[in-house]
C-alpha positions as CSV (number, residue, x, y, z in Angstrom):
1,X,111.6,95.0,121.1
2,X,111.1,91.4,120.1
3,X,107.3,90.9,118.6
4,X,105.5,88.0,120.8
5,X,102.9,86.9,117.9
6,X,104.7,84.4,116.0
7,X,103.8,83.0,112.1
8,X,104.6,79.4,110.5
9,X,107.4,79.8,108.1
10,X,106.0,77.1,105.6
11,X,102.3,78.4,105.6
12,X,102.2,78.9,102.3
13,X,103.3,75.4,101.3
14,X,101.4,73.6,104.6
15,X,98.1,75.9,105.5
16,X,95.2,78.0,103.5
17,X,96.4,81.0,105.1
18,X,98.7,82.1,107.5
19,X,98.9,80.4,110.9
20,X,99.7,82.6,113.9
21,X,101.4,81.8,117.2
22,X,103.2,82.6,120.1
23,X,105.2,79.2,120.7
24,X,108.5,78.7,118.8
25,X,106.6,76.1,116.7
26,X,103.8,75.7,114.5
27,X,101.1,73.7,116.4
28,X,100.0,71.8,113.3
29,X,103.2,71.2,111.3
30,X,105.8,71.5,114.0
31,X,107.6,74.0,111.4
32,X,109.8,76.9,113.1
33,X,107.4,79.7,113.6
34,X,108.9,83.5,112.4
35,X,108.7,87.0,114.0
36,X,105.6,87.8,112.1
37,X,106.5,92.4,112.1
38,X,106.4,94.3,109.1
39,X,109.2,95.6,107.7
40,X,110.7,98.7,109.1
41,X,109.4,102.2,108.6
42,X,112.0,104.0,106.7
43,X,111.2,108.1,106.8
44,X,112.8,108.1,103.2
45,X,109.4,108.6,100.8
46,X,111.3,107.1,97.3
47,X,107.7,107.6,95.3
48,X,106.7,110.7,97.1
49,X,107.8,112.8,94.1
50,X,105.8,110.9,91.5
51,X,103.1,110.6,94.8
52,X,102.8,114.8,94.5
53,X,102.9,114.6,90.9
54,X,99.6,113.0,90.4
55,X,98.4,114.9,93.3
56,X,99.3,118.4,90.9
57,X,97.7,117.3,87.8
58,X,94.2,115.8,90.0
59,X,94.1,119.8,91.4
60,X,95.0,121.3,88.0
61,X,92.1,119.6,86.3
Protein backbone atom coordinates (compact mmCIF):
# COMPACT_ATOMS: atom_id res chain seq x y z
CA UNK A 1 0.00 0.00 0.00
CA UNK A 2 1.41 3.31 -1.34
CA UNK A 3 1.10 6.25 1.44
CA UNK A 4 -1.07 9.24 -0.30
CA UNK A 5 0.47 12.16 2.17
CA UNK A 6 3.44 13.23 0.42
CA UNK A 7 6.70 15.45 2.06
CA UNK A 8 9.24 17.88 0.10
CA UNK A 9 12.43 16.22 -0.23
CA UNK A 10 14.53 19.52 0.22
CA UNK A 11 12.54 20.81 3.32
CA UNK A 12 15.29 21.02 5.25
CA UNK A 13 17.39 23.15 2.94
CA UNK A 14 14.03 25.25 1.46
CA UNK A 15 11.28 25.41 4.51
CA UNK A 16 11.16 25.89 8.55
CA UNK A 17 9.72 22.64 8.83
CA UNK A 18 8.50 19.93 6.91
CA UNK A 19 6.03 20.64 4.04
CA UNK A 20 3.30 18.03 3.52
CA UNK A 21 1.44 17.12 0.28
CA UNK A 22 -0.38 14.92 -1.79
CA UNK A 23 0.73 16.23 -5.38
CA UNK A 24 4.01 14.79 -6.82
CA UNK A 25 5.51 18.32 -6.16
CA UNK A 26 6.19 20.69 -3.54
CA UNK A 27 3.69 23.59 -4.06
CA UNK A 28 6.32 26.22 -3.02
CA UNK A 29 9.60 24.95 -4.39
CA UNK A 30 8.41 22.74 -7.17
CA UNK A 31 10.92 20.07 -5.52
CA UNK A 32 9.85 16.17 -5.96
CA UNK A 33 7.73 15.42 -3.02
CA UNK A 34 8.72 11.85 -1.03
CA UNK A 35 6.48 9.00 0.46
CA UNK A 36 6.50 10.65 3.81
CA UNK A 37 5.93 6.55 6.03
CA UNK A 38 8.10 5.62 8.70
CA UNK A 39 10.33 3.10 8.40
CA UNK A 40 9.17 -0.45 8.68
CA UNK A 41 8.28 -2.29 11.86
CA UNK A 42 10.71 -5.03 12.28
CA UNK A 43 9.38 -7.67 15.16
CA UNK A 44 13.18 -8.11 15.98
CA UNK A 45 13.61 -6.04 19.53
CA UNK A 46 17.77 -5.58 19.13
CA UNK A 47 17.76 -3.34 22.62
CA UNK A 48 15.12 -5.39 24.31
CA UNK A 49 17.75 -7.22 26.37
CA UNK A 50 19.40 -4.11 27.73
CA UNK A 51 15.43 -2.68 27.66
CA UNK A 52 14.61 -5.68 30.54
CA UNK A 53 17.84 -5.09 32.11
CA UNK A 54 17.12 -1.66 33.43
CA UNK A 55 13.60 -2.80 33.90
CA UNK A 56 15.35 -5.69 36.63
CA UNK A 57 17.49 -3.39 38.50
CA UNK A 58 14.42 -0.39 38.68
CA UNK A 59 12.24 -3.66 40.51
CA UNK A 60 15.30 -4.78 42.57
CA UNK A 61 15.82 -1.45 44.13
Amino acid sequence: MKSKIRVCSSWKSNHDSPLYTLSDQCPICNSPAINSSPAPFGLEDHYGEYRRRILRRKSNQ
